[in-house]
N, C-alpha and C positions, 0 to 999 in steps of 0.2 A: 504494500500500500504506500503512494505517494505523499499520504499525511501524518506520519508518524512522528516524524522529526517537530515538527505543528504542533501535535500533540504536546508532547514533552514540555515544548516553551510554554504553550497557555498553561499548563497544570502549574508548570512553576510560577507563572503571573497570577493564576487565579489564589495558590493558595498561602500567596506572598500578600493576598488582597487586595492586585493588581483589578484591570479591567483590558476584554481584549477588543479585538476587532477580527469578526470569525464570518464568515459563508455559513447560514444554517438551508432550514429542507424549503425555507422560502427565500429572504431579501439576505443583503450582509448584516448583520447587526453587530450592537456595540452589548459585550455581556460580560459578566462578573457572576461569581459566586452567590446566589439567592438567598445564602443565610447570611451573610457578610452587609450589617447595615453600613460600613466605612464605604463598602466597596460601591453597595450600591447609591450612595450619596455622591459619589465622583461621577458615577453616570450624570443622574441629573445636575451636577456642577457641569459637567462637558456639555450636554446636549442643550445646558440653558429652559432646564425642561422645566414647568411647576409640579409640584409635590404631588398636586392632586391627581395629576394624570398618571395612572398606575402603567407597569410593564409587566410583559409578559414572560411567564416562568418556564422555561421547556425542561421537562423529564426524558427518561432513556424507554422509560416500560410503565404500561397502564397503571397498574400497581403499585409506584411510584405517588399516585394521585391521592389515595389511602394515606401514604407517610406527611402529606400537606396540605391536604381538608382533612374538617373535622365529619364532613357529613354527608358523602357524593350519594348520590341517588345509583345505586346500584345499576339501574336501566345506563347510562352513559356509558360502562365498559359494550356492552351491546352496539349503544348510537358510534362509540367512537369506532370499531369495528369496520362499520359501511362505508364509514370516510372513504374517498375516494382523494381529496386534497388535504393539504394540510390543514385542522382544523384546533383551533382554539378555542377551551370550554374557562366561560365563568362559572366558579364556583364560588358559595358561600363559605365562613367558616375558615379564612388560609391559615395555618399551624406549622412550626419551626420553620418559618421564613421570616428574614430580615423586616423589622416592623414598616419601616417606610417604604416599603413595596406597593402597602394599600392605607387609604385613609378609613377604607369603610368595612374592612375586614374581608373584601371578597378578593381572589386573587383567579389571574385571566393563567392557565395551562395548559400549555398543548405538547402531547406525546410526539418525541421525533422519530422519523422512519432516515432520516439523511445518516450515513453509516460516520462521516466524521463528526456531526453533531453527537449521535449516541455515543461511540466511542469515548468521547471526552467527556462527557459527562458521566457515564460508565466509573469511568478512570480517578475521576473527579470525586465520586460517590455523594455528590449534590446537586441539587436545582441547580440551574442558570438563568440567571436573566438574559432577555432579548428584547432588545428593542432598534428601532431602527436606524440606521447608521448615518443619520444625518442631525440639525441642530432640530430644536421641536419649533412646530411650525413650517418647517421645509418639505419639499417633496421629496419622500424616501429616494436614495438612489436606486436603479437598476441593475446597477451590479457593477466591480469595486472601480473602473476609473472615472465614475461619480462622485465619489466620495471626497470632501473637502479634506485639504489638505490640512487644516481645522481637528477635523475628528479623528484622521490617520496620527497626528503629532500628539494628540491628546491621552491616547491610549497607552499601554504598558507593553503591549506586543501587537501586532498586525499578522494574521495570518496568511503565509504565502499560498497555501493552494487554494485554486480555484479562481484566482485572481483573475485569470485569461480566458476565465470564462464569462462570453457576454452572451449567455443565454436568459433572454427577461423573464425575471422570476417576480411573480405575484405574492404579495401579501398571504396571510392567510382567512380562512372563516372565521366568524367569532363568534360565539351562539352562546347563551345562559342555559342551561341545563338545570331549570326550577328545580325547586324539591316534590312537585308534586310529577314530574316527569316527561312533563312538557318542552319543547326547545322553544326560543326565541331568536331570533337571527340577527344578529347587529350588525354584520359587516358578511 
């Protein structure tokens, strides 16, 4: 595998309490350690983001989602299943995650199928944040020589592969997954 070497360096920035700049299974994003509230406070110091606005956490395996809700509707391993794109669930309830992740206790999750996403976080043995690799307020880049020079300098590592890939990748879905088992679609 040509991301291995990748590997290595983010683990050592992540769990230095660094923040990196990584390719996930949709856009580039800017990510950190999800229980690391330092860490993820440098995000929103970088991206000039407000508090309010929460990011989203990616896990390696469904079951994952157990270890950081207190209370998933058992039906979403099901829903998450048929996914055909990447998709991010609201849920109520988020637990041992960095508190300023969310103002209102709900945290956004989405399981990755991208094999260097999972790997590092795997490796990692924690959440990630992800969020999109521009200032907030901008239009997400398309993929990395979008990226201001800005948020490349900002970060603790940049990840090389995948760099040379200018295949436009799409955001992901975003859906609440009530407690009563209902979906909601945001995005």
């Amino acid at each position: 595998m040509d991301f291995l070497e990748d590997i290595e360096h983010c683990l050592e920035s992540l769990r230095n309490g660094g923040i990196i700049l990584y390719p996930t299974d949709t856009i580039w994003g800017i990510g950190c350690d999800a229980t690391n509230l330092a860490a993820v406070q440098k995000i929103f110091a970088l991206k000039e983001r407000p508090p309010k606005k929460s990011m989203i956490v990616l896990v390696a395996d469904p079951k994952d989602i157990l270890r950081y809700t207190s209370q998933p509707h058992p039906g979403v391993f099901d829903f998450l299943q048929k996914q055909t794109r990447p998709t991010t669930v609201i849920y109520e309830g988020a637990i041992n995650l960095a508190d300023n992740l969310s103002e209102d206790g709900s945290v956004a999750i989405r399981v990755v199928k991208d094999d260097f996403c999972r790997q590092l976080i795997r490796r990692l043995r924690k959440p990630m944040v992800s969020t999109s690799a521009n200032n907030s307020g901008a239009p997400a880049p398309r993929f990395f020589s979008e990226i201001t020079t800005h948020i490349k300098d900002g970060v603790d590592y940049v990840v090389q592969y995948r760099q040379d890939d200018e295949h436009i990748q799409e955001p992901s879905s975003i859906v609440k997954y009530n407690l009563d088992g209902t979906v909601t679609v945001i995005r």
